[in-house]
Backbone bond lengths (Angstrom), bond angles and torsions (degrees), N, CA, C in turn:
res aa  C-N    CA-C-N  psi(-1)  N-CA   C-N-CA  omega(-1)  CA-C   N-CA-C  phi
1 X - - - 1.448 - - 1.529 111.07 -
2 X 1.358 110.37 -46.80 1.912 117.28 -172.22 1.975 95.92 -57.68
3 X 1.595 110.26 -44.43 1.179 114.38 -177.21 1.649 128.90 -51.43
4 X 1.812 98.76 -41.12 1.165 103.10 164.08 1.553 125.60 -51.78
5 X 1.539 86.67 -58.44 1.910 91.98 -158.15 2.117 100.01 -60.51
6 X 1.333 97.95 -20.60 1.642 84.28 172.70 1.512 113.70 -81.36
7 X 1.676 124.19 -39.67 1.543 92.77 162.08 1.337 112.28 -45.52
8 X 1.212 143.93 -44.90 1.434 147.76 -114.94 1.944 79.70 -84.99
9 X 1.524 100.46 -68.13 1.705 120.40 167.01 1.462 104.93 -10.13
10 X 1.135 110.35 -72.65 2.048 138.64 -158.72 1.290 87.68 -66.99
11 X 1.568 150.69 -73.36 1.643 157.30 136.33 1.130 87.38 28.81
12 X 1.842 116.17 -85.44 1.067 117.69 -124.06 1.591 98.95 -95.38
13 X 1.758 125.32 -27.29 1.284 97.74 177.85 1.588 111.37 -67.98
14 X 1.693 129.72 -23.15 1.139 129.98 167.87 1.887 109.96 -22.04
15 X 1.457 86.98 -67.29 1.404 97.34 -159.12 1.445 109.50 -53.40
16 X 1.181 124.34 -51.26 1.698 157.75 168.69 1.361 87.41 -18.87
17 X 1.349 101.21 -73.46 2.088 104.92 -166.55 1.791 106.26 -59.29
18 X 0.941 120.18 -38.29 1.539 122.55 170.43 1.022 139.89 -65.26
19 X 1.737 97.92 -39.13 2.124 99.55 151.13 1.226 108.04 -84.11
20 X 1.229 123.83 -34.97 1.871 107.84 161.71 1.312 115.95 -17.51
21 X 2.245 108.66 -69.49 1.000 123.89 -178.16 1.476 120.69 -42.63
22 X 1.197 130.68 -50.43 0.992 139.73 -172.20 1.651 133.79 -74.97
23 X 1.724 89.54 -40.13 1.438 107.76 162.52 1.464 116.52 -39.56
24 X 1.424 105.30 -65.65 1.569 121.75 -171.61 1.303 102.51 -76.45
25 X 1.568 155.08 -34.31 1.166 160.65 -157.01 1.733 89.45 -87.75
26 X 1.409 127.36 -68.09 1.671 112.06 -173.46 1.648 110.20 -34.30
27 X 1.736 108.93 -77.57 1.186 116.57 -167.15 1.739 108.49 -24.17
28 X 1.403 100.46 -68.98 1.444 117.88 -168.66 1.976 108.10 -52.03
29 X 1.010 116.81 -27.82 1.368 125.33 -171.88 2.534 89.63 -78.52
30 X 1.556 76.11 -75.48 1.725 77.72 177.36 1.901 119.15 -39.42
31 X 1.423 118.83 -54.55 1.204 123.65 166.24 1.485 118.02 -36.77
32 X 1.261 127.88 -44.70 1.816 154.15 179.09 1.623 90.28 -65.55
33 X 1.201 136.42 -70.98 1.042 134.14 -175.77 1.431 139.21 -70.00
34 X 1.290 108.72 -30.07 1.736 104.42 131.21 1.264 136.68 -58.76
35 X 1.077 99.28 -23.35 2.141 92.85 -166.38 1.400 107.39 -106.76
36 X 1.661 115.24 -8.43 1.504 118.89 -173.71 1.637 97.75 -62.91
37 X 1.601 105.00 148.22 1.525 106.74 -168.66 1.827 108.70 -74.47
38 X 1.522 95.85 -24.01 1.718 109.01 -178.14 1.031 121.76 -104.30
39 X 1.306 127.38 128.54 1.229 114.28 -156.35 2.044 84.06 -107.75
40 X 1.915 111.17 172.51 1.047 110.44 -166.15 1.312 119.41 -101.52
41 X 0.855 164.57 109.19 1.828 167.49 110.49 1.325 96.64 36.63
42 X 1.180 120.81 80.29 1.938 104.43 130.50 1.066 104.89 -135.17
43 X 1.337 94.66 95.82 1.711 131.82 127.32 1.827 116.74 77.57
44 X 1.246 93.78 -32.96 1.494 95.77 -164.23 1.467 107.10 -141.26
45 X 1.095 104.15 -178.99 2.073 120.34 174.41 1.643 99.61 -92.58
46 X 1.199 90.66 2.85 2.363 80.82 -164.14 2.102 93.88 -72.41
47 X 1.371 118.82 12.11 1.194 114.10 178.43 1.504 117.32 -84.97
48 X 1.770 94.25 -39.84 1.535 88.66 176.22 1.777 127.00 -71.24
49 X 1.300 126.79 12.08 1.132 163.71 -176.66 2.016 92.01 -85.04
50 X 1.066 128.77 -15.72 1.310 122.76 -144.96 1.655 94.11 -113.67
51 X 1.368 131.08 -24.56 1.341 121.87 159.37 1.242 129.47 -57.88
52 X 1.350 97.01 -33.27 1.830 106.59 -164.29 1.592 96.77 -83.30
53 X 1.326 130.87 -27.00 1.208 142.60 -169.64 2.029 99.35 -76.49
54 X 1.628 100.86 -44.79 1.403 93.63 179.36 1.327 117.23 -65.24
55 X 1.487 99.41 -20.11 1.624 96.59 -162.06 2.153 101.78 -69.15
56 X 1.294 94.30 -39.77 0.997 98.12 -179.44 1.633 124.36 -65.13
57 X 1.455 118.65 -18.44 1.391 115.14 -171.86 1.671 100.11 -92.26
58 X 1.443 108.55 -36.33 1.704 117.23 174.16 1.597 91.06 -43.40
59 X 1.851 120.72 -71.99 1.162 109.97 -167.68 1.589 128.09 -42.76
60 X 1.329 106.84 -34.82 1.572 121.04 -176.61 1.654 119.40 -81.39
61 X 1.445 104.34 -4.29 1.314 127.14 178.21 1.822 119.63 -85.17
62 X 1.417 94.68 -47.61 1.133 124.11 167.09 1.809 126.07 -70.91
63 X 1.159 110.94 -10.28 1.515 128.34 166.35 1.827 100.83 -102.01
64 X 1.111 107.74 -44.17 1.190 97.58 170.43 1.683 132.36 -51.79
65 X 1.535 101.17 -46.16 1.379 115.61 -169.36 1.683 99.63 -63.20
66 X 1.863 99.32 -53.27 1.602 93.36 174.49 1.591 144.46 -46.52
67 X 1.227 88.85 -46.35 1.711 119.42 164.28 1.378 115.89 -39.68
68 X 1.525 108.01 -47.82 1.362 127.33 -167.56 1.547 97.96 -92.27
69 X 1.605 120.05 4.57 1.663 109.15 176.87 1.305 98.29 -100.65
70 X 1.644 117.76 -35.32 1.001 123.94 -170.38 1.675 119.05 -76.99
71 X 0.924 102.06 -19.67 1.814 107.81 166.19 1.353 113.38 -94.92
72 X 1.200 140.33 -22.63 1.694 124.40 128.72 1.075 125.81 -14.42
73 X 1.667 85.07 -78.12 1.655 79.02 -176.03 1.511 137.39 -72.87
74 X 1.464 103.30 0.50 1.653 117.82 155.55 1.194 116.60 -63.83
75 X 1.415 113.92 -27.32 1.569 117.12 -145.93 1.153 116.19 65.05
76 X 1.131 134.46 76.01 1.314 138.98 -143.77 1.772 94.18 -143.29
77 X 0.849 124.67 56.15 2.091 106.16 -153.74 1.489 99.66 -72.45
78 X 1.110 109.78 -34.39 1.600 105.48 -164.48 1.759 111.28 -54.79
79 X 2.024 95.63 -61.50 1.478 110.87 166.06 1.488 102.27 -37.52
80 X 1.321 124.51 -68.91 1.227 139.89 -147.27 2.189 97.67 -46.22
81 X 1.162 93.80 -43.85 1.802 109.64 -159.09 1.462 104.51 -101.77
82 X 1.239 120.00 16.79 1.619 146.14 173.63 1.598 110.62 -105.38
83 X 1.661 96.96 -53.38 1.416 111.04 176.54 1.629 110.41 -76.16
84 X 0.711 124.44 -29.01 1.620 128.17 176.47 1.502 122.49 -89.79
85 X 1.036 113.88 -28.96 1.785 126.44 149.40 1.307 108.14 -59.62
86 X 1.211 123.20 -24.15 1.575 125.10 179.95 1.276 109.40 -66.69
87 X 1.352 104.03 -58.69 1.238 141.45 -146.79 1.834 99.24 -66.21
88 X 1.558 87.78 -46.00 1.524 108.34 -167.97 1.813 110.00 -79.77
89 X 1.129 107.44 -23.99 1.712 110.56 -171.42 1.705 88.66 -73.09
90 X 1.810 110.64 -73.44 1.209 120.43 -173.32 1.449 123.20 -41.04
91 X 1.650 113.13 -14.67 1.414 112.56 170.22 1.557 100.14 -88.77
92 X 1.728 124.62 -29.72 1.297 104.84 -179.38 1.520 118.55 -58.77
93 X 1.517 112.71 -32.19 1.557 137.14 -154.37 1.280 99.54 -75.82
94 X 1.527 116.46 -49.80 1.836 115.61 165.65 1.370 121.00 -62.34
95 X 1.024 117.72 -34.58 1.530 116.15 169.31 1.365 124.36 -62.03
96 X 1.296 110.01 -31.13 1.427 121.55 162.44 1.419 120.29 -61.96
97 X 1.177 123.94 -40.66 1.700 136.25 -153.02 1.852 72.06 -101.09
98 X 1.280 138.09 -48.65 1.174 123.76 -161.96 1.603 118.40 -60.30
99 X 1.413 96.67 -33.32 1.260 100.97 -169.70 1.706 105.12 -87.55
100 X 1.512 95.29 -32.35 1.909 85.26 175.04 1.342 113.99 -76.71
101 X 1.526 139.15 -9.16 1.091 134.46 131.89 1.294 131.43 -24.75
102 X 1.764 100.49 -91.92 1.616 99.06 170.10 1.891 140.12 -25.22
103 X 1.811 93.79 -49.20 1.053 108.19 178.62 1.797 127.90 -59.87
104 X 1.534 110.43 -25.71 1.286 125.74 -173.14 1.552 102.95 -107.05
105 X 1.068 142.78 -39.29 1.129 136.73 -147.96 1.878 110.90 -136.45
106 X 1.293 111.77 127.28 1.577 115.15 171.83 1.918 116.62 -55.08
107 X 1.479 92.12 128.06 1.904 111.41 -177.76 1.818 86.81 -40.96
108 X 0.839 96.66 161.17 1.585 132.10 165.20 2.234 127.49 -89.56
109 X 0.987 92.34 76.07 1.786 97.31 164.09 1.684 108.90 -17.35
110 X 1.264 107.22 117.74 1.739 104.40 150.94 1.955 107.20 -69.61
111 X 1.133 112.95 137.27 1.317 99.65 159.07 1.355 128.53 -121.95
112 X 1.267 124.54 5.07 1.027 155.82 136.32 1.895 100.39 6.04
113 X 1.279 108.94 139.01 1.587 111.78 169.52 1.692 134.75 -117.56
114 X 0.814 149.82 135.06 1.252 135.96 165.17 1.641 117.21 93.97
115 X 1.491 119.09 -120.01 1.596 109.95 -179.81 1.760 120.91 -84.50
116 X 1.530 100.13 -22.90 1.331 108.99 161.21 1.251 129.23 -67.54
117 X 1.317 119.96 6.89 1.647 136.88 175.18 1.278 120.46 -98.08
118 X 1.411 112.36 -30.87 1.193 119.26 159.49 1.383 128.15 -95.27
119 X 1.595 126.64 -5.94 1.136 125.06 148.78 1.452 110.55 -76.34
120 X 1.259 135.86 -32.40 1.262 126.09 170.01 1.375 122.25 -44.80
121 X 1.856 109.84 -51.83 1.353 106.82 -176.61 1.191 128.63 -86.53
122 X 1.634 114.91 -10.43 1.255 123.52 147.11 1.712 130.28 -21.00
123 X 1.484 84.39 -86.89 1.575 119.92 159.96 1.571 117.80 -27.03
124 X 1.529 98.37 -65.45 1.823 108.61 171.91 1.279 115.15 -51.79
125 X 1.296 126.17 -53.08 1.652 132.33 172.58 1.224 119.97 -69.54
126 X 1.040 134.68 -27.31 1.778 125.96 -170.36 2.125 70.70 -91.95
127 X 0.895 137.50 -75.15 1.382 114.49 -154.77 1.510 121.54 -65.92
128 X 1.155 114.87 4.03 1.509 130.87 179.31 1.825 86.67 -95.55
129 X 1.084 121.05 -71.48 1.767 115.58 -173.83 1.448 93.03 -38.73
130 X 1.669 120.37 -72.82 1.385 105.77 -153.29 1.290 120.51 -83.35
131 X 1.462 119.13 7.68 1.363 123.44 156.48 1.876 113.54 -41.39
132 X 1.896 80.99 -73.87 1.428 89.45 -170.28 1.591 111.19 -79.08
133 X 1.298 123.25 35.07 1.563 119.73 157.89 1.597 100.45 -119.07
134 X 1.012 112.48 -21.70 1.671 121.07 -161.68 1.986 92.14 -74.35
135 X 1.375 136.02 -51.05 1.793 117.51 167.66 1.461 119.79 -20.64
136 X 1.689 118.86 -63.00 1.514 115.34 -151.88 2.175 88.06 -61.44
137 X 1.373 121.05 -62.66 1.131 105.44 -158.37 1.399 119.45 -63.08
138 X 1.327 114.47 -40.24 1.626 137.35 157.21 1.670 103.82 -17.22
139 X 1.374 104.27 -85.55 1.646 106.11 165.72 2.120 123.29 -43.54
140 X 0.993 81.48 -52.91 1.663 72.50 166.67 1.189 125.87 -86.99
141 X 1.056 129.95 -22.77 1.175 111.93 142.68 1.931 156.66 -28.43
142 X 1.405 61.97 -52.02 2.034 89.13 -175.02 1.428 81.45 -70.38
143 X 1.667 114.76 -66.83 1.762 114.52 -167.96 1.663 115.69 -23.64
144 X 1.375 99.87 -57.80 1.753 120.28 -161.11 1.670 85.29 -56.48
145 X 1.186 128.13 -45.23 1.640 125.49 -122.14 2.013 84.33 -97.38
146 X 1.551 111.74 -26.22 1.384 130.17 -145.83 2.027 94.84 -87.77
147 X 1.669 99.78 -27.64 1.344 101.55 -158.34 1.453 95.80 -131.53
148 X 2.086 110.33 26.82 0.960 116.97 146.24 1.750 114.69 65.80
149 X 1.447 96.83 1.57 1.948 104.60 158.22 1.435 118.12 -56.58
150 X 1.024 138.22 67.98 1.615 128.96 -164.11 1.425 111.12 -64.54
151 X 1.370 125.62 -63.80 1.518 118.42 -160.29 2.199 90.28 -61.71
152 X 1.214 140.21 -49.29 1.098 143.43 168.90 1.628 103.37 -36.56
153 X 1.068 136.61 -50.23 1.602 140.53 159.21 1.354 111.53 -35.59
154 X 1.413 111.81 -84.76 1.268 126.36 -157.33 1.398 94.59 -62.32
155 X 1.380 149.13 -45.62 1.027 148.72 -177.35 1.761 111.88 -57.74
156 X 1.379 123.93 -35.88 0.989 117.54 165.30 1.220 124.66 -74.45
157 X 1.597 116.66 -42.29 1.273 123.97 -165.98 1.544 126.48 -75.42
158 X 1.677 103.26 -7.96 1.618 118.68 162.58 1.445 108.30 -43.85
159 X 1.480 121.22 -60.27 1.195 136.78 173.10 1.542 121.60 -66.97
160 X 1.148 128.26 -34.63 1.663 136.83 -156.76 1.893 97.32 -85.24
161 X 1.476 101.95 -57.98 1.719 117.93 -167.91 1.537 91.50 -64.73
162 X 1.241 154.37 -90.18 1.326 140.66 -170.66 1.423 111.53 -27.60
163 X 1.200 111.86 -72.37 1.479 108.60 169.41 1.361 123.62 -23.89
164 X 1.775 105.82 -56.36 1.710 90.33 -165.19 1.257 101.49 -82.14
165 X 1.238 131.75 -57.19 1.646 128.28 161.46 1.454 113.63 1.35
166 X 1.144 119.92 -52.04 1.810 130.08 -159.44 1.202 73.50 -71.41
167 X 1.706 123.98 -90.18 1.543 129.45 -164.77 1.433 125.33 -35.41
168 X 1.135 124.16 -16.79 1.374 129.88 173.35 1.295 108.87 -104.47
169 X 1.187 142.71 -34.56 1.364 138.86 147.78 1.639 108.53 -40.32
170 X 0.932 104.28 -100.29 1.463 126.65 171.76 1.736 111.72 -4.97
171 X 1.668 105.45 -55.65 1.471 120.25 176.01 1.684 116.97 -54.07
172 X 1.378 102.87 -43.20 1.668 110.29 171.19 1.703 92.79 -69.40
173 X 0.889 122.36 -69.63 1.745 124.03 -164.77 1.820 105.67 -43.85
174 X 1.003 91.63 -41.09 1.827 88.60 167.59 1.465 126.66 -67.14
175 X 1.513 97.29 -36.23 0.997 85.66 -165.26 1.928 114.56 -101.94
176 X 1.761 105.87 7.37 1.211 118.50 166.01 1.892 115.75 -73.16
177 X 1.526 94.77 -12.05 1.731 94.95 -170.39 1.115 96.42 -92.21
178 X 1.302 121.47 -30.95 1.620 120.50 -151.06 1.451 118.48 -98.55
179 X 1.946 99.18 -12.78 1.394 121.38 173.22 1.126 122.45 -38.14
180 X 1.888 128.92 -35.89 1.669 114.35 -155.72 1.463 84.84 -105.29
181 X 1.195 129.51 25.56 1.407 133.74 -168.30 1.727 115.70 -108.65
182 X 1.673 107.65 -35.47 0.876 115.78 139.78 1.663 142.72 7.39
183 X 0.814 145.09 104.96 1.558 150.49 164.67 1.742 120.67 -87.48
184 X 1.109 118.91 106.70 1.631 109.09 -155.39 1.831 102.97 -115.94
């Protein structure tokens, strides 16, 4: 048993250094792809099609996450780790469409005037910070929850589930202001 839980140990700082890796490697990849002066060629307009699509998976992300609070607190684990695999693919799937977004096509202007401009950019920045802090626990999280470490879960996920919640909320809310702003 002592033998296990130290592979288990050795596992887990493995894993640790790899969502490290990754944590810090998205942001920095997404950051590159906004600010690059050229944006990339594929092929078509079917990109600008790719906001309205996020908006919708954030929304479906965000039922997920809830879903997945609410079968917790049933005790529900199975639901619970159904709903959070959901939760967790559809955040991989936006990140994808986000970045082939970014990469092809110029950000979008708020045009918005007056006090709604500064709730906009409010809004835009606290979920842009906790975007890119919200991966490292996100990933460990899911890990702990995946290989059935619970008190290692719950201990992360105090911190991780608010977080992503905000960002998936927040992600539709951005992107409901910024909608008639759009170029189609």
């Amino acid at each position: 048993m002592e033998k296990n839980s130290l592979m288990n140990n050795a596992e887990d700082k493995g894993i640790i250094r790899i969502v490290t890796v990754i944590a810090v490697a998205v942001p920095i990849v997404v950051a590159v792809l906004l600010f690059m002066p050229t944006k990339l060629d594929l092929a078509s307009d079917w990109v600008y099609f790719l906001p309205h699509l996020n908006a919708v998976i954030n929304t479906a992300a965000t039922i997920a996450l809830i879903a997945g609070l609410i079968f917790i607190k049933n005790k529900n684990i199975q639901l619970h780790r159904a709903s959070m695999t959901t939760a967790f693919t559809l955040g991989a799937v936006f990140l994808v469409s986000y970045v082939i977004y970014h990469a092809s096509a110029e950000s979008t202007s708020f045009g918005g005037e007056g006090w709604i401009r500064s709730v906009y950019f409010f809004i835009l920045i606290t979920h842009i910070i906790l975007a890119a802090v919200a991966l490292f626990p996100i990933l460990l999280a899911y890990y702990y929850g995946y290989t059935d470490q619970r008190d290692k879960h719950r201990k992360v996920v105090r911190f991780a589930y608010p977080i992503w919640l905000y960002v998936t909320i927040t992600g539709v809310v951005v992107y409901l202001m910024i909608s008639p702003y759009y170029s189609f």
